[in-house]
N, C-alpha and C positions, 0 to 999 in steps of 0.2 A: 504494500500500500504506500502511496507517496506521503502520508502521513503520520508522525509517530503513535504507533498504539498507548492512549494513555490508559492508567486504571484511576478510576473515581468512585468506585463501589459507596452507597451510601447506605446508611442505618437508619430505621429509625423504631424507637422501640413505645413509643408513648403518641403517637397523633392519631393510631390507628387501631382497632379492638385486636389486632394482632401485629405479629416483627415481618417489617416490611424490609427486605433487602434490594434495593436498586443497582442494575447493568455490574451484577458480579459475576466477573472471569471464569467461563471454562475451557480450560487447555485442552488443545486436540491433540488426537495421537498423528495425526498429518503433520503437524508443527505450524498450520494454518490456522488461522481464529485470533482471536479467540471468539467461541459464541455466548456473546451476552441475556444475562438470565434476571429477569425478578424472582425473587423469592419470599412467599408467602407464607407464615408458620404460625401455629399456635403461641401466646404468650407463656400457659402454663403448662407445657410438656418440654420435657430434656429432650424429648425423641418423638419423632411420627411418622407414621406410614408418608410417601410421596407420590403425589398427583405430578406429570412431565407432561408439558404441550410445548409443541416447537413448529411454529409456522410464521408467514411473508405476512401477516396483516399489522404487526406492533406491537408490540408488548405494553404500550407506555401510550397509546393510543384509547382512550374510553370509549366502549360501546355507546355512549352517549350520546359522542361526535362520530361514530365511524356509521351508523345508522339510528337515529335519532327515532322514528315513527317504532321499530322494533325494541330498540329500549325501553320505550315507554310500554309497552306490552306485557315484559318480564314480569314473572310473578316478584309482589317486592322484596321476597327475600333473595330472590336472586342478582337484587340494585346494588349495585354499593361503588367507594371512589375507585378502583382498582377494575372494576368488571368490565371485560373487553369480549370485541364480535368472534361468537363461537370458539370461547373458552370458560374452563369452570371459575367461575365466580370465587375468589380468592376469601371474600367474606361468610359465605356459607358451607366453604369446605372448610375451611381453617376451624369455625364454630363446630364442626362434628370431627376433629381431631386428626383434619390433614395439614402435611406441606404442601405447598403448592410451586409447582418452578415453569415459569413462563420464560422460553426462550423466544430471543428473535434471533429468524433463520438464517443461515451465512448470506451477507451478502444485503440484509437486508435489514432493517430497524439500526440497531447500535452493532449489529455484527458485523465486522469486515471479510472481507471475499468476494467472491465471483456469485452471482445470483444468479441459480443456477435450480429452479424450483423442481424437486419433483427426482432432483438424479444422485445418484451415485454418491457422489461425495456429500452433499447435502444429506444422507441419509446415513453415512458416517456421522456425519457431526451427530446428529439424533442419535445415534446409536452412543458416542461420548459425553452427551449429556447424560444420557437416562445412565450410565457407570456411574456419571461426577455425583450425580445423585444419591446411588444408593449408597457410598461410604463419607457424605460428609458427615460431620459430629452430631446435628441436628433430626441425622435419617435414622429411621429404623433397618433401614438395608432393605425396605419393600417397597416396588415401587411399580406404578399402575398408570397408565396411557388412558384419556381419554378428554375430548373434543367432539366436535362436529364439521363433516364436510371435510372441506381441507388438513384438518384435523386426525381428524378420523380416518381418513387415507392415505394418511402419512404413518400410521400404528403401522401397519399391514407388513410393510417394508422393517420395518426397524424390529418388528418380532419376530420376523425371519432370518435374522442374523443373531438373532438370542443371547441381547447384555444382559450383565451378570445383575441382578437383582430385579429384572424385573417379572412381576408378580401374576401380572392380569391386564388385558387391554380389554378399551369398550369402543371398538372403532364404531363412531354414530352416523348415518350418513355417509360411507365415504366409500370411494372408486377403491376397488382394489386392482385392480387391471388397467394401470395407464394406456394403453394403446386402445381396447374395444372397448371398457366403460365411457370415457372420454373424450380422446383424441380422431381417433379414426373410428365411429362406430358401421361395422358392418366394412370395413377399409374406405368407409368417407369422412373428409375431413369435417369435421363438427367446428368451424372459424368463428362463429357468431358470439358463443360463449367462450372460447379460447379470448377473445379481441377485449368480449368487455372485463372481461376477470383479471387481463394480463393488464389494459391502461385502465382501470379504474383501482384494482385494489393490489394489485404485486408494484410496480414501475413503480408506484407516486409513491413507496415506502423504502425505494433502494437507499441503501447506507452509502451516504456521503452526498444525495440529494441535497439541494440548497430548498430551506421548507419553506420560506414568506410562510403566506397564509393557508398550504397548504397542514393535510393530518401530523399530528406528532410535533416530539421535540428535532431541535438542531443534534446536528450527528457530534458525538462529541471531540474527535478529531477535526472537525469543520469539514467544510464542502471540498467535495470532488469539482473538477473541472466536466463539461459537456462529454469531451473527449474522453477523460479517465471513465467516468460513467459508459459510457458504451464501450468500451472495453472490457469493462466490468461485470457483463451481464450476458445472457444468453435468451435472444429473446423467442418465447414460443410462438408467436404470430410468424415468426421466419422460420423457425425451425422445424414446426407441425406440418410446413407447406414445401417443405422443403424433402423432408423425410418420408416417405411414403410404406416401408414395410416394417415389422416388426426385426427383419435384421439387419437394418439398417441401426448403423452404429448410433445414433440419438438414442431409439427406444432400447434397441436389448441393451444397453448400459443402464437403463430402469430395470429390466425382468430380475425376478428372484423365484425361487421356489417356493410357494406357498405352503407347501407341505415341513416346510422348517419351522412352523409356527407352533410351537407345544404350548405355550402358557394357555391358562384359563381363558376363556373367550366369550365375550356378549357382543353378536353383530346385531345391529339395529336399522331396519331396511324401511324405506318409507315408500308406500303402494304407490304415492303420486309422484315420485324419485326418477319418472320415466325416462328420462334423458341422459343422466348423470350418474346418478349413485344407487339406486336400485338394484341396478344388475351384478354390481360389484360386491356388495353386502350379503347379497344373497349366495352367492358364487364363493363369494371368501371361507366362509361359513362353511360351506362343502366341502371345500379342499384345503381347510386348513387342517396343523396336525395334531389339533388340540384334542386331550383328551374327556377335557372338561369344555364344551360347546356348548353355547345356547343363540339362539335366532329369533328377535322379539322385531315383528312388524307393528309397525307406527300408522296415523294418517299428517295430514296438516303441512302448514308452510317447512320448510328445515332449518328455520333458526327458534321457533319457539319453542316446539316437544321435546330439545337437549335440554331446556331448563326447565321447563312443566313436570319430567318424570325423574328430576336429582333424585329420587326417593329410591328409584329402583335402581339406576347406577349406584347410589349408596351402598343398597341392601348387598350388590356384587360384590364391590370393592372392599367393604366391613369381611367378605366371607374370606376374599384370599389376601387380604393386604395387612388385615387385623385380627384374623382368627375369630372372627364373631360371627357366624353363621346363623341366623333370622328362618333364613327359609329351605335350604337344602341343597342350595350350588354347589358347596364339596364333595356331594355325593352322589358319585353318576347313577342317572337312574331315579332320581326322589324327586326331581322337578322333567317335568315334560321338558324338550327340546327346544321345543318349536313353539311359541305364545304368539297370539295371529289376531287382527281387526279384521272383523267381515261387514264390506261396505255393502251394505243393503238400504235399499231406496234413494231418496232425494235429497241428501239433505243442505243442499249449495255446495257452495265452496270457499274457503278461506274464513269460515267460521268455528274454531276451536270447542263452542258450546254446542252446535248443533251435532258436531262430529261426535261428542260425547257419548251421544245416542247408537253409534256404531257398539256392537257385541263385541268382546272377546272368545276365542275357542285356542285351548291348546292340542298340540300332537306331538306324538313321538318322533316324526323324521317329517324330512323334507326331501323329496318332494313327497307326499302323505301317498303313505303306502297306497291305500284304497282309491285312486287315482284310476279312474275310465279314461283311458282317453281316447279320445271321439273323432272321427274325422268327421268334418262338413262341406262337401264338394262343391267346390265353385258352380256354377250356370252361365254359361253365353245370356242367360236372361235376367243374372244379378240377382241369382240367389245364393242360398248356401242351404244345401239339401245334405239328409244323412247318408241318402242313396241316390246313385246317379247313374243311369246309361244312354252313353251315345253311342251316336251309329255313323256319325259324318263331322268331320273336323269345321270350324268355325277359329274366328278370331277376334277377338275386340284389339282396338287400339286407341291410342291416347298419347300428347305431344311428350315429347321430353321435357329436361326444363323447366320444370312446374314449379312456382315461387307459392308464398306467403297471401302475398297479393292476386296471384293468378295460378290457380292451384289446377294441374290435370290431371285427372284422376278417373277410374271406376271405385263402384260402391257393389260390394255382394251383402246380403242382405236373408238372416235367417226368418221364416214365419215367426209369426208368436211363441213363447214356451208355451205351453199347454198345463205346465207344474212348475211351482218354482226350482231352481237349477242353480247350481254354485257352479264356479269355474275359478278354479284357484290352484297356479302351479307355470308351468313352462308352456310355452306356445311353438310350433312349428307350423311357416306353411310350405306347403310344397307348389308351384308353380312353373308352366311352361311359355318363357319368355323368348322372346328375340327380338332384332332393330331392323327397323329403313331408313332410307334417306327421303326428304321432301322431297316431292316433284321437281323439275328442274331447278335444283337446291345443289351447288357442287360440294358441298358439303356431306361426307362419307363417315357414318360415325361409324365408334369400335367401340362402344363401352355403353352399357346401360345400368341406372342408379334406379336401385328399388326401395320404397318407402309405404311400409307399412302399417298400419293403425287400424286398432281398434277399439271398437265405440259401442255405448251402449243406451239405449233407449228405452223408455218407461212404458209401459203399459196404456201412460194418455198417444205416447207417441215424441213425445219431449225426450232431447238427450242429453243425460245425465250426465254433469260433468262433477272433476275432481278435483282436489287443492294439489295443485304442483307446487314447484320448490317455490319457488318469489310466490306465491299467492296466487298466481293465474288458474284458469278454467282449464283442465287438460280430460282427454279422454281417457280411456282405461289404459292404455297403454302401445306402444311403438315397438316396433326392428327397421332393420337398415342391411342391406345388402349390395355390393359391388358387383355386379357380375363376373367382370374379369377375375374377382377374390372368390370365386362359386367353390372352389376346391376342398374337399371335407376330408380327415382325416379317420377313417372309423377305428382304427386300431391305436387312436392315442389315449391314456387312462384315464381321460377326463370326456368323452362323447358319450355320448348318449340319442337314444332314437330320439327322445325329449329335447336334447342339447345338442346340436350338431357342433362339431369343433373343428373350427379351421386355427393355422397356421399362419396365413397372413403374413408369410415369408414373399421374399420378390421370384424364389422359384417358382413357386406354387401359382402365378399367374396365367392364365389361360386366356387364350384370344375368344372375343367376339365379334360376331361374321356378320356380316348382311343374309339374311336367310335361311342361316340355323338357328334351331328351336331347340334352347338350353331347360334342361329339367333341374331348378336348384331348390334347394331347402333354406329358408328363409329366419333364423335365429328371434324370435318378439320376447320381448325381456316379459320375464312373470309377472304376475300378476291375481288378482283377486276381486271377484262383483259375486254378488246372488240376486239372479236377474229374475225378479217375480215372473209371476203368472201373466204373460200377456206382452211382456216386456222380451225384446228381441237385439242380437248382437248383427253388428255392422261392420262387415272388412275394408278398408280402404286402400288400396292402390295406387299410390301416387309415383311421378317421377322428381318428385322435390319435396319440402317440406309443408303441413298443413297446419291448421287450427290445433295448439297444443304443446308446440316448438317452443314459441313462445321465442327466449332470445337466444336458443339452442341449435341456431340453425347451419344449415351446410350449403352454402354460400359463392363459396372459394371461384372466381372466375378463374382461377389458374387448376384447382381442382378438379373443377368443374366445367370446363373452358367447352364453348360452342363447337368448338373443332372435332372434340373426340366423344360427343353425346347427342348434337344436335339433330333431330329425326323425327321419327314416330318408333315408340314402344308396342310392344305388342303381350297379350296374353293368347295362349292355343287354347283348343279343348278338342278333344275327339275320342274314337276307343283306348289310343295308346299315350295317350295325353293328359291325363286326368292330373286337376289342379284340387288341393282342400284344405284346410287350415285344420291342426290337430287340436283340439280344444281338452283342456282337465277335466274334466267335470266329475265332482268331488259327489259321492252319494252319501245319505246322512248316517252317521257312525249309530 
């Protein structure tokens, strides 16, 4: 750094109902850092279990000023001078007998380095804190992970390198799978949410930024130069667009084995997560290599439910971090697995009272054993039938290119249920696609982007929608597929006829032809509705992003460039062509 590292570590042990430690030094085993931490502790314990969150948003930033309308929402014990966006609240853990240690991430807040979110080294540093943690004089030597979002997707990695003390994670919300959760879902670039995450809440906190009036204090070595700053940093708007397969050195410099994950484990998966974090929570959950797992599905926005349910993150972290065991997490076997909201009827969206009214139901596994799952065959006439025979091939078609604004798309379309029907679990469709080119159009595409959605409608006829992450309307839930990425692995230990598993490597690419009719299997991240009596589900078909996106979207003219997609899409159907979405459907226990 062109600046001297100073140490200014501050105390304070009387202004605050606990010992407040400010940007105290932790040394990395790299010889880079140091990564600065606040530290939150009990006044009257020599010792206590520790709480580690290490992410780009601030340390020293108040949720107050980092989102103003959502702090005011927090239940009030979770307010207080210290409480920042999607971390535990230093005032309300410290009062039930934690530490608390809030790093900012290299590169960013008071940390010096390269900002570099999400890789490799950056998840070293995480891995050197959660050690510095468990043997300072103040630790009990236990020590437990747990945030939201960003947060929460940052555990996954740093427990699969397994530092020495730590105890339990509660990843909330968060991508476990940087490349499909994320980045490329379905091998398409996701830019829309990459763009506003990267210049509104990572960039405007890099360490050595000059702050005016922007968030936060001044860096306490002083400002970087323009220059030094971009040198400084690695930015995902370039390098997401830039990197296209999983072995492309970007991303496999993220991959880990998930299966190196043994500590205690609470993933927390939100139904309306549809974009982001859903599929990763859920996924992580699966193939981690804990022996003690549990999988608790949420509804609602994803900043309010980390702090509406402290109680039950408590009741975890009390079981493995403090030996207090409440309800029976130590012991496999005494708590069901899988704890589930089942979203039945209307009740809007982005209202936390109304959601209330959602049931709980537990099980034993995931995906629930007693799981039918049902094919529903498409129709050239835009249904979705449980039985279908043709006798003569047919086509529907529809533009490429389909935006936000100008969506193209077909709609398959079940009758009424006749009984009410749960459908909760993993979704496949299977589909027989292929491209043209417009009429005297010289433009030749090779690639066709599939986007998937499914919807649900009531019984008046009205379709019901759900709380996504920011509060928006979304439907029940999305996939995303590449054509050229159609290549499925059956023999990898992670597929499933439920789960199809691609590789996503640059081998594994396969041409698309003008006039071949590709048969691919269509990944739609899980999900949960019980669709009353009367009330009927809805496939959608798009060649771009619909109602639901929201600011999720896949954008990229470089991605996505007219050159190599612009045409007409097509779907088949005939005796050897059969298209249908494999639905859960859950019958009552």
């Amino acid at each position: 750094m062109p600046n001297q590292i100073k140490d200014i570590r501050t105390f304070d042990e009387t202004s605050f109902p606990y010992i407040f430690e400010q940007n105290v030094s932790v040394p990395l085993q790299s010889g880079k850092g140091p990564i600065r931490v606040n530290v939150y502790r009990p006044r009257d314990q020599a010792k206590s279990p520790v709480i580690v969150t290490y992410g780009p948003y601030g340390k020293d930033i108040p949720y107050e000023i980092f989102h103003p309308k959502s702090f005011s929402e927090l239940p009030d014990e979770q307010k207080g001078p210290h409480s920042a966006w999607e971390t535990p609240d230093p005032g309300y853990w410290t009062q039930h007998g934690y530490a608390v240690v809030r790093a900012d991430e290299q590169g960013l807040g008071q940390s010096p380095g390269i900002l570099d979110t999400m890789s490799r080294s950056t998840s070293e540093a995480f891995f050197d804190v959660v050690e510095w943690a468990a043997v300072q004089p103040w630790s009990t030597g236990k020590v437990g992970l747990l945030g939201v979002s960003y947060y929460g997707g940052s555990q996954w990695r740093v427990a699969a390198r397994q530092p020495k003390g730590l105890a339990a994670i509660v990843p909330w919300e968060g991508m476990s799978d940087y490349y499909r959760d994320r980045c490329r879902q379905g091998g398409i670039l996701s830019n829309g949410f990459i763009k506003f995450w990267w210049d509104r809440q990572v960039v405007t906190n890099q360490y050595g930024l000059p702050r005016g009036g922007r968030w936060g204090p001044d860096t306490i070595e002083g400002n970087l130069s323009d220059i030094e700053l971009t040198a400084n940093r690695n930015d995902q708007n370039v390098d997401n667009v830039n990197n296209k397969f999983r072995d492309d050195l970007y991303y496999a410099s993220k991959e880990y084995h998930i299966g190196d994950i043994k500590v205690p484990l609470l993933s927390v998966a939100n139904w309306g997560g549809i974009c982001l974090h859903l599929r990763g929570n859920v996924q992580g959950w699966m193939w981690a290599g804990s022996d003690l797992k549990y999988l608790r599905f949420i509804t609602g926005r994803h900043d309010l439910p980390f702090y509406q349910e402290a109680e039950v993150q408590r009741s975890f972290l009390d079981a493995f971090l403090k030996g207090e065991d409440r309800e029976g997490w130590t012991t496999k076997g005494k708590l069901p697995a899988v704890d589930m909201v089942l979203r039945k009827g209307d009740v809007g969206f982005d209202n936390t009272e109304a959601e209330k009214t959602y049931h709980r139901r537990t099980e034993n596994e995931w995906p629930i054993a007693r799981t039918q799952y049902t094919k529903f065959h498409l129709t050239p006439e835009g249904g979705l039938e449980k039985s279908l025979s043709l006798e003569s091939q047919r086509k529907l078609s529809y533009k490429a290119l389909g935006t936000l604004e100008n969506p193209q798309r077909l709609l398959f379309e079940t009758t009424p249920f006749e009984a009410e029907t749960e459908i909760t679990g993993h979704i496949v469709a299977h589909l027989n696609v292929s491209i043209s080119p417009f009429a005297n159009n010289a433009t030749i595409p090779s690639d066709l982007d599939l986007f998937l959605t499914l919807r649900h409608f009531s019984p008046s006829g009205k379709e019901v929608f759900y709380t996504g992450t920011a509060g928006d309307p979304v439907p029940l839930t999305k996939g995303w597929l590449r054509v050229s990425m159609r290549k499925i692995d059956p023999t990898h230990w992670k597929h499933r006829d439920y789960l199809p598993y691609r590789h996503y490597t640059s081998d594994h690419v396969q041409p698309v032809i003008i006039g071949e009719v590709y048969a691919v299997d269509v990944e739609i991240w899980p999900t949960n509705v019980v669709v009353e009596a009367g009330g009927k589900v809805v496939l959608e078909i798009a060649s771009g992003d619909t109602q639901g996106a929201d600011r999720f979207v896949h954008t990229s003219p470089i991605d996505r460039s007219k050159a190599k997609f612009e045409g007409l899409n097509h779907v088949h159907f005939g005796p050897a062509l059969p298209n249908y979405i494999t639905l859960p459907i859950i019958p009552p226990k």
